[in-house]
C-alpha positions as CSV (number, residue, x, y, z in Angstrom):
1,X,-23.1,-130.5,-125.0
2,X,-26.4,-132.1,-126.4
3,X,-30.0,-130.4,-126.6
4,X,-32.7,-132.0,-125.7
5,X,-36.6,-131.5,-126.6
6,X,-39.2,-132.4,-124.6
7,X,-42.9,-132.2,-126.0
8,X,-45.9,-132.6,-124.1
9,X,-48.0,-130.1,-122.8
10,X,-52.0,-128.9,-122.3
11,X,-52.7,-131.0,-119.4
12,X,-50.1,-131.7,-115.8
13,X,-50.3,-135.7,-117.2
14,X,-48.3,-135.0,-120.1
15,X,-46.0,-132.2,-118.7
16,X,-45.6,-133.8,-115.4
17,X,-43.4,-136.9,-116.3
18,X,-41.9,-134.5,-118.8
19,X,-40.4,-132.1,-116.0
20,X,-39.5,-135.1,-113.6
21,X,-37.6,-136.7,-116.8
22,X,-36.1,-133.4,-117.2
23,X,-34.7,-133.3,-113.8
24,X,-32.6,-135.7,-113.7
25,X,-31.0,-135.4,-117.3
26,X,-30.1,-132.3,-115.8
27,X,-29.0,-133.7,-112.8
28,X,-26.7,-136.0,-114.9
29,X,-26.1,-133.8,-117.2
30,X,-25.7,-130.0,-116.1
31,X,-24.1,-128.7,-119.3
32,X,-26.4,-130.1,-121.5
33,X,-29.6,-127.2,-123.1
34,X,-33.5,-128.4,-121.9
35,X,-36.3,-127.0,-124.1
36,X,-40.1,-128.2,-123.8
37,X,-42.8,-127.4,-126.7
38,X,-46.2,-126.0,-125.7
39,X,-48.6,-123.8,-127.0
40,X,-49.8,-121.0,-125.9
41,X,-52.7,-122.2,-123.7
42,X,-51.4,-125.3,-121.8
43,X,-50.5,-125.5,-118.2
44,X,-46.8,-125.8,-119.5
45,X,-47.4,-122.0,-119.4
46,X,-47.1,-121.8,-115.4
47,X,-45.3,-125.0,-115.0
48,X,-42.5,-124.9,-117.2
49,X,-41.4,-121.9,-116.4
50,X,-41.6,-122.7,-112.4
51,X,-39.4,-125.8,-113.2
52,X,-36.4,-123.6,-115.0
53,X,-36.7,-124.7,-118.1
54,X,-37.3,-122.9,-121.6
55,X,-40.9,-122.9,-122.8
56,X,-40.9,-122.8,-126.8
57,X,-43.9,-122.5,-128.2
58,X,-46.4,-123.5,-131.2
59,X,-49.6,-123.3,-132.5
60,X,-52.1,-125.4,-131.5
61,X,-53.5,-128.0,-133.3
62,X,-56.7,-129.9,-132.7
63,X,-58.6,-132.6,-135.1
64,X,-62.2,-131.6,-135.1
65,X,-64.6,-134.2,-134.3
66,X,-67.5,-133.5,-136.4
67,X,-67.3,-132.4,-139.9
68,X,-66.7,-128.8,-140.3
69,X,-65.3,-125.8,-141.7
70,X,-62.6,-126.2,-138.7
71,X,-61.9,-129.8,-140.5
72,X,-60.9,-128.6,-144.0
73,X,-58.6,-125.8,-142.8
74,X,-56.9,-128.5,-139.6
75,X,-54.5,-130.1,-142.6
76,X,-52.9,-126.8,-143.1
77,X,-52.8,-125.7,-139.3
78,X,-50.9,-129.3,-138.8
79,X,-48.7,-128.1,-141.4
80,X,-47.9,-125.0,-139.9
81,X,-47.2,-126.3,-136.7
82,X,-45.0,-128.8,-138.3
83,X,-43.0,-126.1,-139.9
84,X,-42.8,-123.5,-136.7
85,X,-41.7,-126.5,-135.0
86,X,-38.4,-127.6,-137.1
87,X,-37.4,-124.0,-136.2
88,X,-36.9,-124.3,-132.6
89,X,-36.0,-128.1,-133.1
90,X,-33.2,-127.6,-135.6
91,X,-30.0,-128.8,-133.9
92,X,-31.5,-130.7,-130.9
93,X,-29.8,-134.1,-131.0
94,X,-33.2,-135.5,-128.9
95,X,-37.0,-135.4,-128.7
96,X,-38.8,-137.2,-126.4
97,X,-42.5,-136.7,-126.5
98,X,-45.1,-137.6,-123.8
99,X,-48.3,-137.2,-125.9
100,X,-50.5,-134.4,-126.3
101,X,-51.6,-131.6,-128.7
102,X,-47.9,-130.7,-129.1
103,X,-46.4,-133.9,-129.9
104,X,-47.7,-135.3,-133.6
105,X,-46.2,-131.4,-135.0
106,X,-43.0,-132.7,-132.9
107,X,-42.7,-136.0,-134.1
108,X,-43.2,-135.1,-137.5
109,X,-40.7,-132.1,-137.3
110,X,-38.1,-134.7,-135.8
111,X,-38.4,-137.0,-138.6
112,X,-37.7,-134.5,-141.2
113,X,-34.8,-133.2,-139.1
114,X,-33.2,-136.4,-138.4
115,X,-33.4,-136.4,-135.1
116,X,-33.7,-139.4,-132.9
117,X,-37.3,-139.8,-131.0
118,X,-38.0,-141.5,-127.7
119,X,-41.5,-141.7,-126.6
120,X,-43.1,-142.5,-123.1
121,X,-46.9,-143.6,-122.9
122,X,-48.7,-142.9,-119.4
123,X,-51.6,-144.4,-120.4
124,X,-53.2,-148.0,-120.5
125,X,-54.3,-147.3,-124.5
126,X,-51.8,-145.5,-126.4
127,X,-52.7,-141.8,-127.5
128,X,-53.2,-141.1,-131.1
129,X,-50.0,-138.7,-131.6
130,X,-47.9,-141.8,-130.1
131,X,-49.4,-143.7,-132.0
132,X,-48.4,-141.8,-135.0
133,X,-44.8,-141.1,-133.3
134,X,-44.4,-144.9,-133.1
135,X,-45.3,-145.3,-136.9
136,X,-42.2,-142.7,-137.5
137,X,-40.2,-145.2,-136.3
138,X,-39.0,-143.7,-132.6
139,X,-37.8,-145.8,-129.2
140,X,-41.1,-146.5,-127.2
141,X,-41.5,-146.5,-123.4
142,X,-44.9,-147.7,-122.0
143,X,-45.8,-147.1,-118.3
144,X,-47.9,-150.2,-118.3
145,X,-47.7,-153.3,-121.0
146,X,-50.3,-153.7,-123.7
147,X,-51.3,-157.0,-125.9
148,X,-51.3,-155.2,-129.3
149,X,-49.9,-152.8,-131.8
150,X,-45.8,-151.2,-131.5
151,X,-45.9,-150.7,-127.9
152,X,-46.5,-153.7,-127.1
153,X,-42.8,-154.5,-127.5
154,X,-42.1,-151.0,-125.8
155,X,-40.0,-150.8,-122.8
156,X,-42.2,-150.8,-119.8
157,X,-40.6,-148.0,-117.6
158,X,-43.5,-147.0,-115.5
159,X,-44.3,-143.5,-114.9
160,X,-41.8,-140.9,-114.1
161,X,-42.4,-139.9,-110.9
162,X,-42.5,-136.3,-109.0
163,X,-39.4,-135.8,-107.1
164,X,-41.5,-135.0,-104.0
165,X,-43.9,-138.0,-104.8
166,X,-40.7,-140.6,-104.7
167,X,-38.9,-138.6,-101.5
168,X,-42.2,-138.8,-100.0
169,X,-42.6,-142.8,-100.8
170,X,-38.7,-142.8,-99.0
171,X,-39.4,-140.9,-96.0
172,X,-42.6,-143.0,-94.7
173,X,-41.0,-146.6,-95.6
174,X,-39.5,-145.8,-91.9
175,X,-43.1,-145.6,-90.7
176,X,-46.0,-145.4,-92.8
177,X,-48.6,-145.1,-90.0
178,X,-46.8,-142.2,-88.4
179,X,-45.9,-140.6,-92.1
180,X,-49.9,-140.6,-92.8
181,X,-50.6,-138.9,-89.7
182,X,-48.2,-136.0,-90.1
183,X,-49.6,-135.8,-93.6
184,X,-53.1,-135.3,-92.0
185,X,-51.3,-132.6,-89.7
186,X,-49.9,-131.0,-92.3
187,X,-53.1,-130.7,-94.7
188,X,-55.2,-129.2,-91.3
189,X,-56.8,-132.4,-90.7
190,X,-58.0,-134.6,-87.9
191,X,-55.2,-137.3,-87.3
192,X,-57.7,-139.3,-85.5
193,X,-60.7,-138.6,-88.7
194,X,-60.6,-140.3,-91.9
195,X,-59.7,-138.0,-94.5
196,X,-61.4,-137.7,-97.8
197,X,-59.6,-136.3,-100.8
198,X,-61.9,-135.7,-104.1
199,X,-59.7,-134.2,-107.2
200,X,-60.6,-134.0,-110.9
201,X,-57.6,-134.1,-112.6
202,X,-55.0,-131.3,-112.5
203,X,-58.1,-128.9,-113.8
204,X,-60.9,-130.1,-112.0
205,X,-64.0,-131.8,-112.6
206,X,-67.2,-129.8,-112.8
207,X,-69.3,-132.8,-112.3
208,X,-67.4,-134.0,-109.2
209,X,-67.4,-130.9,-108.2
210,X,-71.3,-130.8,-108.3
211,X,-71.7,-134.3,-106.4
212,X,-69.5,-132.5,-103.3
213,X,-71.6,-130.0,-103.4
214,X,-75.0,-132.0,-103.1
215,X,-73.3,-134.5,-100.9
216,X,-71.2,-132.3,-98.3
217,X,-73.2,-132.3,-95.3
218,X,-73.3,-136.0,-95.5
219,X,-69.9,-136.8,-95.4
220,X,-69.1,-134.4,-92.8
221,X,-71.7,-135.7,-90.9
222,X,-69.7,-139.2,-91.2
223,X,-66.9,-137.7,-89.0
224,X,-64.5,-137.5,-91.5
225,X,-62.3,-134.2,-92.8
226,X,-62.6,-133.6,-97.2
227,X,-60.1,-132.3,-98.7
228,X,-61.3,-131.0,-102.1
229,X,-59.2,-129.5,-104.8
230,X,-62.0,-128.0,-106.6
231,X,-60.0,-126.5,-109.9
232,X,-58.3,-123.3,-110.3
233,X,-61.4,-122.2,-113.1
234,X,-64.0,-122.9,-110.6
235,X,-65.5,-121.8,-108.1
236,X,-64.2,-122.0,-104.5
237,X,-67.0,-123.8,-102.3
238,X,-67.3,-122.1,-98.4
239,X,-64.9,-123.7,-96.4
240,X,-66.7,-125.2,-92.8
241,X,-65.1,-127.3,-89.7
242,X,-64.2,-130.7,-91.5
243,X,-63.9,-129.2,-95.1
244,X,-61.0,-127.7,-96.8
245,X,-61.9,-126.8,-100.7
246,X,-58.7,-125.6,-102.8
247,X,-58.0,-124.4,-106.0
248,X,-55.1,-126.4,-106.8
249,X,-53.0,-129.3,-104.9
250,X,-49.4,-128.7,-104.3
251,X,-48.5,-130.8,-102.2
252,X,-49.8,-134.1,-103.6
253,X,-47.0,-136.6,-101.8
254,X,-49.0,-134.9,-98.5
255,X,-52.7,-135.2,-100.0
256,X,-52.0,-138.6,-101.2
257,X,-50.3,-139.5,-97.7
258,X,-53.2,-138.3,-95.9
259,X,-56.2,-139.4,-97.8
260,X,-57.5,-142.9,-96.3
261,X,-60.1,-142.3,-98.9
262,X,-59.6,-140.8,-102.8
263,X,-62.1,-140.0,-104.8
264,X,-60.8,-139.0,-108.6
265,X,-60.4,-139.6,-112.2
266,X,-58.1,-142.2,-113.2
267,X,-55.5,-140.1,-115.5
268,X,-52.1,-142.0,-115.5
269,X,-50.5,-139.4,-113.4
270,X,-52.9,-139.9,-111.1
271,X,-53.4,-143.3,-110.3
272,X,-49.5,-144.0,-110.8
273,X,-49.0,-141.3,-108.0
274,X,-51.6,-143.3,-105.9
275,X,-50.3,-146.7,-106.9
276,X,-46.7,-145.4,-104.6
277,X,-48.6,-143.4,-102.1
278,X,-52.3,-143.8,-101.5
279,X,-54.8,-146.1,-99.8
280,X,-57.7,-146.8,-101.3
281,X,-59.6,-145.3,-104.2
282,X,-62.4,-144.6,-106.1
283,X,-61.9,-144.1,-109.4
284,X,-64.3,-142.3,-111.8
285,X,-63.0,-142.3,-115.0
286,X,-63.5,-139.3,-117.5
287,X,-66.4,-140.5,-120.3
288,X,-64.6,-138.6,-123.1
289,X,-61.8,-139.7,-124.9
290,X,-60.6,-143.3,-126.1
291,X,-61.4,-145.1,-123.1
292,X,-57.6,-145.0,-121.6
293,X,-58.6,-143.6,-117.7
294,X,-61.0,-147.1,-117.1
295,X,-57.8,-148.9,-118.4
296,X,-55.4,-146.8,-116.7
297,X,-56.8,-148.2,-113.0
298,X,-57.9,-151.4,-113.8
299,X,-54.8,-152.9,-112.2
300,X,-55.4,-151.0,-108.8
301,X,-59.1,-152.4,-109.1
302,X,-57.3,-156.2,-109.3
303,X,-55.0,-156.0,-106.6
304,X,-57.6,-154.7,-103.8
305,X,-56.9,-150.9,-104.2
306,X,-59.4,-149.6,-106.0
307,X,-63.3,-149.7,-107.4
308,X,-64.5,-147.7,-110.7
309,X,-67.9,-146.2,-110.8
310,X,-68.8,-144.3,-114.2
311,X,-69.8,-140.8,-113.9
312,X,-73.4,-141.3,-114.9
313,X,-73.6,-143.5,-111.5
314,X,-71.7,-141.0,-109.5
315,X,-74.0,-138.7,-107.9
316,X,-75.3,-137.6,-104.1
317,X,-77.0,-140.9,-103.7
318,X,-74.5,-143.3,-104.2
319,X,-72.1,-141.0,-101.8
320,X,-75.0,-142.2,-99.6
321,X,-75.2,-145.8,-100.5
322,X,-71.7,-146.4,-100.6
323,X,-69.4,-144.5,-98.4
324,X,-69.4,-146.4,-95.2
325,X,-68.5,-149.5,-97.4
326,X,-65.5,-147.5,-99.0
327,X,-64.4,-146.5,-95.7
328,X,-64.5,-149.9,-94.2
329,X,-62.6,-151.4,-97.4
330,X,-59.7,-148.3,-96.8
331,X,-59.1,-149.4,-93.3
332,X,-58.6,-152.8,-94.8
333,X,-56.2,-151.7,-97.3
334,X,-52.2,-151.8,-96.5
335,X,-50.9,-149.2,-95.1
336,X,-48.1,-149.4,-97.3
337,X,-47.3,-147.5,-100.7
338,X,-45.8,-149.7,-103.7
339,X,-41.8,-148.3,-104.9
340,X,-42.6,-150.7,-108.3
341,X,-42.6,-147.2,-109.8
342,X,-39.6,-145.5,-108.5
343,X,-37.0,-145.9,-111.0
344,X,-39.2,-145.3,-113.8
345,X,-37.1,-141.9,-115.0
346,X,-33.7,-143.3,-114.9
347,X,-34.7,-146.2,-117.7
348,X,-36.1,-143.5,-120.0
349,X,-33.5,-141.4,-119.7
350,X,-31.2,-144.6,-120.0
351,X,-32.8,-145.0,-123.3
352,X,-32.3,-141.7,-124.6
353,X,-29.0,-141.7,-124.1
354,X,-29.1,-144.8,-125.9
355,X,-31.2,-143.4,-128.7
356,X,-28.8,-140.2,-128.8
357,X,-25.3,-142.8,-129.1
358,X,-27.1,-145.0,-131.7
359,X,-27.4,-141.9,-134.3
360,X,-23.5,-141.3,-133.8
């Protein structure tokens, strides 16, 4: 019987693939103990948890960005981490991390341990606790290929997949017209209206969330139905004939089925999920960070799938200026989703298996 660690938490893009690979080493192998990492604040809190699995967790540790007091005493919290770490990880005989506050500690306590390291990249640009995972020496998977550095001669897996997302993609290859239109059914939509869905990312977006706001009446207006997942921290807009506001998406194979029009950031999670089910998109990519969510959809953007607008364009009046021309470039799109993505858990977890026999 092997254990297995899986680290990745804070956000539903790095615990996400972690739960679908989790799945199906479970599937294959029943006997065998699944633990995840998280801290104390993450969504692996809910989601975990939900999923069956054991949540062990650690403190978090975040790098400061400006020079501080914070900065000087971060060395020693890393530490600490580290060590609180090797704890729950002594006797695993895997870790496979999926980026995140939680997975440098990992990595690092793995390395000490012995223990053999597999890690997946979602994103376009690798992550800097990857990164560092990679310098340590473990197996890389990469959802997408990149021109420079150790992943480039990672394993390009694409990204594990929901379980709903890929029975969903199964279902409509029957009849994707008639798969969409349930979908719309199902969400309390128009089957005869376009349907709009706006998301921020598995927490919402404040700023999206404002441009709906200033920019509602218009699009109803248009004839078509929003669906808006607004954030389970914010505030819930008034609902009104046409437009559904949410806290939180749980059926995204249905939103993404339905939506002849998305309107979202471009986390990996995100615009792989779109890339097997969705339409058409517009993509406005978070303006923090290393850059990763305008690489992450670049691909969609070459093939006809997408456009990118940066959020300090994205406002009421470009909703104006530019929604019939979105519309008319969805009904152009193919109906179809793309599978390309389908067996992407099966080669990670063919390669730690392979990571795990290598040790022996």
């Amino acid at each position: 019987m092997a254990r297995v660690i899986i680290a990745g938490g804070g956000t539903a893009g790095h615990i996400e693939p972690g739960l679908s690979v989790a799945r199906l080493w479970r599937e294959k192998f029943p006997q065998d103990h699944i633990s995840f990492l998280g801290t104390s604040s993450g969504l692996e809190n809910t989601l975990v948890p939900a999923a069956n699995f054991e949540l062990l967790l650690i403190p978090k540790v975040v790098a400061p960005r400006k020079i501080s007091l914070s900065l000087l005493s971060a060395p020693f919290s890393f530490i600490g981490a580290v060590a609180q770490t090797r704890k729950h990880m002594r006797g695993a005989d895997i870790l496979i991390g999926f980026g995140g506050y939680v997975s440098a500690p990992a990595y690092c306590a793995a390395k000490s341990l012995n223990i053999p390291i597999v890690i997946h990249e979602a994103n376009a640009k690798p992550g800097v606790a990857n990164k560092l995972g990679a310098l340590l020496g473990a197996k890389l998977a990469i959802s997408r290929s990149v021109s420079a550095g150790k992943f480039s001669q990672a394993l390009i897996t694409g990204l594990p997949l929901r379980s709903d997302v890929i029975q969903a993609f199964n279902a409509a290859e029957a009849n994707w017209n008639a798969a969409r239109r349930q979908a719309k059914i199902e969400l309390g939509c128009d089957p005869d209206s376009d349907v709009i869905l706006i998301m921020g990312g598995s927490q919402g977006s404040v700023a999206l969330n404002s441009v709906v706001e200033n920019s509602i009446e218009f699009m109803l207006a248009q004839g078509v139905n929003v669906v808006h997942s607004v954030g389970q921290a914010n505030i819930l807009p008034r609902e009104r004939p046409g437009y559904f506001p949410i806290p939180y998406i749980h059926s995204m194979s249905a939103a993404y089925l339905a939506a002849d029009l998305l309107i979202a950031r471009s986390g990996a999670v995100t615009c792989s999920e779109f890339r097997t089910l969705g339409r058409y998109a517009l993509f406005v990519p978070l303006p923090i960070g290393n850059g990763e969510q305008r690489l992450n959809a670049l691909d969609l953007v070459e093939s006809g799938r997408a456009m990118i607008v940066e959020q300090s364009e994205f406002n009421s009046t470009y909703i104006t200026e530019n929604l019939k021309a979105l519309r008319e470039k969805s009904h152009h799109a193919s109906v179809q989703g793309d599978g390309g993505e389908l067996l992407a858990c099966e080669k990670i977890v063919s390669l730690m298996e392979y990571a795990i026999s290598e040790k022996k």
